[in-house]
MARDRENRO-932519 format. One record per atom (N, C-alpha, C): residue number from 0; residue in one letter; chain; atom name; x, y, z. Coordinates in steps of 0.001 Angstrom, whole numbers, plus 524288, in hexadecimal, padded with zeros to 5 digits. Example, Ala and Ser with C-alpha at 12.3 -4.5 7.8 and 13.67 -1.06 7.14 Angstrom:
[node 0, a, A, N, [83386, 7E9C6, 81E78]]
[node 0, a, A, CA, [8300C, 7EE6C, 81E78]]
[node 0, a, A, C, [83390, 7F31C, 81E78]]
[node 1, s, A, N, [83232, 7F736, 81BA8]]
[node 1, s, A, CA, [83566, 7FBDC, 81BE4]]
[node 1, s, A, C, [83264, 8001E, 81EBE]]
# end
This chain:
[node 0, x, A, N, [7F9C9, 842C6, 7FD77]]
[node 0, x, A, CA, [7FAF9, 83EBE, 7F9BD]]
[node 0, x, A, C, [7F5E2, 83C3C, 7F7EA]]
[node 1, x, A, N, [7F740, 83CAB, 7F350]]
[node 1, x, A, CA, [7F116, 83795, 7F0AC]]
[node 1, x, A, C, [7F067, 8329E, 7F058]]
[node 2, x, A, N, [7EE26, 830EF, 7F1A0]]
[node 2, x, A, CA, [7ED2C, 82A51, 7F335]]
[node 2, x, A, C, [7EC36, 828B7, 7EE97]]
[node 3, x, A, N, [7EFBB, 82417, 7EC3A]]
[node 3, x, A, CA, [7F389, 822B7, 7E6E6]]
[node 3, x, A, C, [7ECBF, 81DA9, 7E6E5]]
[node 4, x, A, N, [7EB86, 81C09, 7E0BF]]
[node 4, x, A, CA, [7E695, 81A0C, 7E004]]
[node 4, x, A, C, [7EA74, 81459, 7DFA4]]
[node 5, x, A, N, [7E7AA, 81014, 7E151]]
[node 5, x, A, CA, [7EA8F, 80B03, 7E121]]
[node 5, x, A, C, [7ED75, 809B1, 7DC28]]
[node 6, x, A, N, [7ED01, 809A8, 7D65E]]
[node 6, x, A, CA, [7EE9A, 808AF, 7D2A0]]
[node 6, x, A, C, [7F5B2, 80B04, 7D341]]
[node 7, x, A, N, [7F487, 80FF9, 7D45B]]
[node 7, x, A, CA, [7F980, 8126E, 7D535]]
[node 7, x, A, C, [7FC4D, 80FF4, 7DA44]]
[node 8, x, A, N, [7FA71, 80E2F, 7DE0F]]
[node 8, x, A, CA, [7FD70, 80C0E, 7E39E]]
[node 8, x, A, C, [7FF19, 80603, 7E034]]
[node 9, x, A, N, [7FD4C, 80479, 7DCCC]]
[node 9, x, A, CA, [7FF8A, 7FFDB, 7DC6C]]
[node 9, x, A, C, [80423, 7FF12, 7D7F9]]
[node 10, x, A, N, [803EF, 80268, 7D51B]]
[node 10, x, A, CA, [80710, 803E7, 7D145]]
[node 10, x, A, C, [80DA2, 80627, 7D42C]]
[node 11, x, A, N, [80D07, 80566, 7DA81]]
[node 11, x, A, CA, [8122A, 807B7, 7DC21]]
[node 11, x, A, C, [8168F, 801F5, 7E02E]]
[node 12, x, A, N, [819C8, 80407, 7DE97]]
[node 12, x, A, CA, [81CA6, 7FE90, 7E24B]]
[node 12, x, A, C, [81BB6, 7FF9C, 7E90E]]
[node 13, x, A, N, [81D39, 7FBD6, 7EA88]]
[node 13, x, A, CA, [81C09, 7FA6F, 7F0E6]]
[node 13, x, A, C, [81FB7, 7FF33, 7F54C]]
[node 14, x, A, N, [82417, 8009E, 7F0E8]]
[node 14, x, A, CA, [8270E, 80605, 7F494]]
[node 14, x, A, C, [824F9, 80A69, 7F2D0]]
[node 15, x, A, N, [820D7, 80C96, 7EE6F]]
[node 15, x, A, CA, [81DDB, 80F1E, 7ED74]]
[node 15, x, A, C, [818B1, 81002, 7EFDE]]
[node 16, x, A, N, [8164F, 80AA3, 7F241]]
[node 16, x, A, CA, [811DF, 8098C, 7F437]]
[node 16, x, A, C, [81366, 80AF2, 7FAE5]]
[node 17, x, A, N, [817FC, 8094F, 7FD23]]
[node 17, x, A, CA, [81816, 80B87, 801B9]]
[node 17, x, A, C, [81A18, 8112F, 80415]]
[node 18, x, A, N, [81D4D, 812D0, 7FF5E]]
[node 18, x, A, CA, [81CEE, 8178C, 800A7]]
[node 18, x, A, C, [816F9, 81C3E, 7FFC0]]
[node 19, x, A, N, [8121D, 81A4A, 7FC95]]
[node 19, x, A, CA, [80D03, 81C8F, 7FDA3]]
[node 19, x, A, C, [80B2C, 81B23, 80217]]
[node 20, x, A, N, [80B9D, 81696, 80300]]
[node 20, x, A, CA, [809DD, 814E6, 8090D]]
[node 20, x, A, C, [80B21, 818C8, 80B8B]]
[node 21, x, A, N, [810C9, 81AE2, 80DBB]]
[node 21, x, A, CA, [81344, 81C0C, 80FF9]]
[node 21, x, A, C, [81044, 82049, 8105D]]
[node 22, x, A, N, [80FD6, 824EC, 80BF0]]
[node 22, x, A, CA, [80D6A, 829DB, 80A41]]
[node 22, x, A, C, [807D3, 82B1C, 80D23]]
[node 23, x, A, N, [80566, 825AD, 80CA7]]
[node 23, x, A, CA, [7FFCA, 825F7, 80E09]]
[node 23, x, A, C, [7FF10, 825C4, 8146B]]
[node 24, x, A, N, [802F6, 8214C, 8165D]]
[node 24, x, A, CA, [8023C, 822F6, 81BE9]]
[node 24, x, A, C, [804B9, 82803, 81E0E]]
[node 25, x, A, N, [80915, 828F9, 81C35]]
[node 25, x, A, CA, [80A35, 82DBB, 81E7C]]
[node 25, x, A, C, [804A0, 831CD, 81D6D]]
[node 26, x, A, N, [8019E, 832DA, 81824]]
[node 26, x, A, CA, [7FE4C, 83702, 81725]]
[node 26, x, A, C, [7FA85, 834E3, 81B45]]
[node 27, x, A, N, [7F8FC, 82F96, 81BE8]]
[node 27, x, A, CA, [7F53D, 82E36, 8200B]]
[node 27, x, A, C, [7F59D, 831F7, 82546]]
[node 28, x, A, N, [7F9A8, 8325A, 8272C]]
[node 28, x, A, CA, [7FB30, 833CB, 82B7B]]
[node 28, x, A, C, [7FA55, 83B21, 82C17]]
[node 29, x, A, N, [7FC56, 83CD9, 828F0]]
[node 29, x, A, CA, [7FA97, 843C8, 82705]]
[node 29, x, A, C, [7F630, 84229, 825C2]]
[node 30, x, A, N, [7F185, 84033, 8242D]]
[node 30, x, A, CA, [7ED66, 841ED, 8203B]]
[node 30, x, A, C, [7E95C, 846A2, 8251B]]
[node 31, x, A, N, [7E98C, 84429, 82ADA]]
[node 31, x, A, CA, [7E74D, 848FA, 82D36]]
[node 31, x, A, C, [7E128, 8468F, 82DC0]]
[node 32, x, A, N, [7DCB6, 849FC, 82D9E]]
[node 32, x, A, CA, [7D604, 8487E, 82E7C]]
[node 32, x, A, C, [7D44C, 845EA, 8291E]]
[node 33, x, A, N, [7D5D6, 847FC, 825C7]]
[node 33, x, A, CA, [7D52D, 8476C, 82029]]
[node 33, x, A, C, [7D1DF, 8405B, 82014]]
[node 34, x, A, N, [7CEBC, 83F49, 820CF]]
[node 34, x, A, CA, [7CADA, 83965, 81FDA]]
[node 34, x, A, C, [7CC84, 836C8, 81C71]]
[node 35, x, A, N, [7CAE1, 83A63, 81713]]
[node 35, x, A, CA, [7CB30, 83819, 81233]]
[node 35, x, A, C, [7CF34, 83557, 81102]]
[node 36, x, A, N, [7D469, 83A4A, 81276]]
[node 36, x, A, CA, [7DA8A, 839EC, 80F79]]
[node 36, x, A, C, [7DB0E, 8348D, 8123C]]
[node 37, x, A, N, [7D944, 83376, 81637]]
[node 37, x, A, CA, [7DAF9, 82E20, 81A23]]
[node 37, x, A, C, [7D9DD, 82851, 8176D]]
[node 38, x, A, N, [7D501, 82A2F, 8173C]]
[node 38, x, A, CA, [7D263, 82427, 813A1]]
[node 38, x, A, C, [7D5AC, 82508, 81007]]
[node 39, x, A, N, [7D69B, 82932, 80BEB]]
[node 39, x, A, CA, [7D921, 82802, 8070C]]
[node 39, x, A, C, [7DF43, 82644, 80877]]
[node 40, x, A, N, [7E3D6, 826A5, 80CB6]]
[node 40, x, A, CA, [7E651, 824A3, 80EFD]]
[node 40, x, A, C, [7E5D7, 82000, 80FF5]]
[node 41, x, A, N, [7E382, 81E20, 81375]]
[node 41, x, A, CA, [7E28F, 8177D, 814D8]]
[node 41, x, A, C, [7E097, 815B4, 81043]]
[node 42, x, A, N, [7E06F, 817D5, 80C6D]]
[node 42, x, A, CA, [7DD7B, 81345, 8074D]]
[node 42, x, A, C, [7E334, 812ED, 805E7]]
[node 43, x, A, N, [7E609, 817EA, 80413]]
[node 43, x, A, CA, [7EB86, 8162A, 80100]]
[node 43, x, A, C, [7EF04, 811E0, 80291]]
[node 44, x, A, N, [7EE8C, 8133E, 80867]]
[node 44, x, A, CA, [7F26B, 80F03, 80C23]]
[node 44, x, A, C, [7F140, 809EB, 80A05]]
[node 45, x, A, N, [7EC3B, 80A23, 80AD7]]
[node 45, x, A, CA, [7EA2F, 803D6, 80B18]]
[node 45, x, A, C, [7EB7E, 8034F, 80456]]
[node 46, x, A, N, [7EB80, 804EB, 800B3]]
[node 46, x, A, CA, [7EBCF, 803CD, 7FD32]]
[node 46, x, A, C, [7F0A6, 80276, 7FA63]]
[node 47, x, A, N, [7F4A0, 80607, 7FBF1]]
[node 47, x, A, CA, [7FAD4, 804F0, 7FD8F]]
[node 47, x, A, C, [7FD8F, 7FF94, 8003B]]
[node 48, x, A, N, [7F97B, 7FF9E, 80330]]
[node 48, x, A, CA, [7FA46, 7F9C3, 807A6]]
[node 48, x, A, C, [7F953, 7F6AA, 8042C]]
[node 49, x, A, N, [7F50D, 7F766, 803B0]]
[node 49, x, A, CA, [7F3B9, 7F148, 7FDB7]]
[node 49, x, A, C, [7F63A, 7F047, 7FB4B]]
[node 50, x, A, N, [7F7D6, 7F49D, 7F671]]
[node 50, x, A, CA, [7FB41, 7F33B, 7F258]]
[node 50, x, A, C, [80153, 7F191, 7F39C]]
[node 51, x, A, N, [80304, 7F2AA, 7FA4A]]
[node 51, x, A, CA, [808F9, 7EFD1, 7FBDC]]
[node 51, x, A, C, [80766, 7EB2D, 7FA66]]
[node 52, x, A, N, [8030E, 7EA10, 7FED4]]
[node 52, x, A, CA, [80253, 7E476, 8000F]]
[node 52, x, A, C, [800F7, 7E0AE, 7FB95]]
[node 53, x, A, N, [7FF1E, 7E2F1, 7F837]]
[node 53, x, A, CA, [7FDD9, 7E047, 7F152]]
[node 53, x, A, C, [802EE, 7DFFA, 7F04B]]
[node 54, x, A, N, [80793, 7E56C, 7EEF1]]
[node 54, x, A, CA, [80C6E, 7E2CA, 7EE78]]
[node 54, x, A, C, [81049, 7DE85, 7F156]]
[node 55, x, A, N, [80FE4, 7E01F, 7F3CD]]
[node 55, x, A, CA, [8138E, 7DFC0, 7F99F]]
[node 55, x, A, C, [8133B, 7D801, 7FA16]]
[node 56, x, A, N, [80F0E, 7D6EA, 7FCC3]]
[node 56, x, A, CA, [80D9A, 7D2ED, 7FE56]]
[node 56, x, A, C, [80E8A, 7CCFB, 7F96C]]
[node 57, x, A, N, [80A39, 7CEDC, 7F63F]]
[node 57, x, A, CA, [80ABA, 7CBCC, 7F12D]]
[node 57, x, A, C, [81070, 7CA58, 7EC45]]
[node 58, x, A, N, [813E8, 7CD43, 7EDD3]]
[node 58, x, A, CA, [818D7, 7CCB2, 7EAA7]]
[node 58, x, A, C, [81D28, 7CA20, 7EF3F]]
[node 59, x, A, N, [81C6D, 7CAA2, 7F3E6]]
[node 59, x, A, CA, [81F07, 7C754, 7F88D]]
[node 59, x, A, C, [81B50, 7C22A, 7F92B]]
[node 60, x, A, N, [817A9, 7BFD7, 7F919]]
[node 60, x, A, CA, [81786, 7BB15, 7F916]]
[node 60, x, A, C, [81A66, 7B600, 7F5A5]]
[node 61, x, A, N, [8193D, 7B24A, 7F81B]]
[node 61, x, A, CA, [81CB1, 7AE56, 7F453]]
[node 61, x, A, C, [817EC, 7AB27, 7F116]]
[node 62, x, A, N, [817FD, 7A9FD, 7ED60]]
[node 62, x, A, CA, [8137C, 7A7E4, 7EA06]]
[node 62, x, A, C, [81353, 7A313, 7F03C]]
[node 63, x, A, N, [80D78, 7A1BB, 7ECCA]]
[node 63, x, A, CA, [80BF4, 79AAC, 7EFFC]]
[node 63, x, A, C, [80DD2, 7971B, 7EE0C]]
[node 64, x, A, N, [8111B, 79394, 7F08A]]
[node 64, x, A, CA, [813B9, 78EB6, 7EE41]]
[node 64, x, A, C, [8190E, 79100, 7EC02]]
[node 65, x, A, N, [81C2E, 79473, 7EC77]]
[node 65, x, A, CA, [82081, 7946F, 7EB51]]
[node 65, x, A, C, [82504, 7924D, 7EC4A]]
[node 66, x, A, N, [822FF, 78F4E, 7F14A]]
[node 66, x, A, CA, [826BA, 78999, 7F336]]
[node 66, x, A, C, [828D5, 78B9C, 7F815]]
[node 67, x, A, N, [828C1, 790D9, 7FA0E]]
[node 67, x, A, CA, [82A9E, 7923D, 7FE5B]]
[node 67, x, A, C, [82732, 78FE3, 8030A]]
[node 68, x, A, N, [82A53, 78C88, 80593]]
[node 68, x, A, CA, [827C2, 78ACF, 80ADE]]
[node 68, x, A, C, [8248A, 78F92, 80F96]]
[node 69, x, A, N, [820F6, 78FF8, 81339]]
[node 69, x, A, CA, [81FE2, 79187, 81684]]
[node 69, x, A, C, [81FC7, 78F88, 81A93]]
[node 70, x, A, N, [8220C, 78FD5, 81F76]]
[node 70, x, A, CA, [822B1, 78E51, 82200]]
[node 70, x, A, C, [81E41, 7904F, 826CC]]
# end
């Protein structure tokens, strides 16, 4: 599999984004001695990871001051 360039990872929704996740660790796991293919692996992940957490995180907060108490 080819490791997707960020423009394209962000252009996909969050059940799109975890099923590459998904892809990449499983290929993590087969890739075998191969160095390179590895780094180019742990970059996708991490890059996958990001763009959840850019979605993910930022659309579940509650603005500041929206009147909801914290306790």
């Amino acid at each position: 599999m080819a490791v997707a360039k960020i423009r394209d990872l962000r252009s996909l929704s969050g059940d799109e984004l975890s099923k590459k996740l998904d892809a990449y660790r499983r290929e993590m796991l087969e890739v075998g001695e191969n160095p390179k293919k590895k780094v180019n692996l742990r970059r996708a992940i991490a890059r996958v990871l990001t763009i959840l957490n850019e979605k993910g995180p930022a659309a579940e907060k509650p603005a500041k001051g929206d009147g909801k108490k914290v306790k």
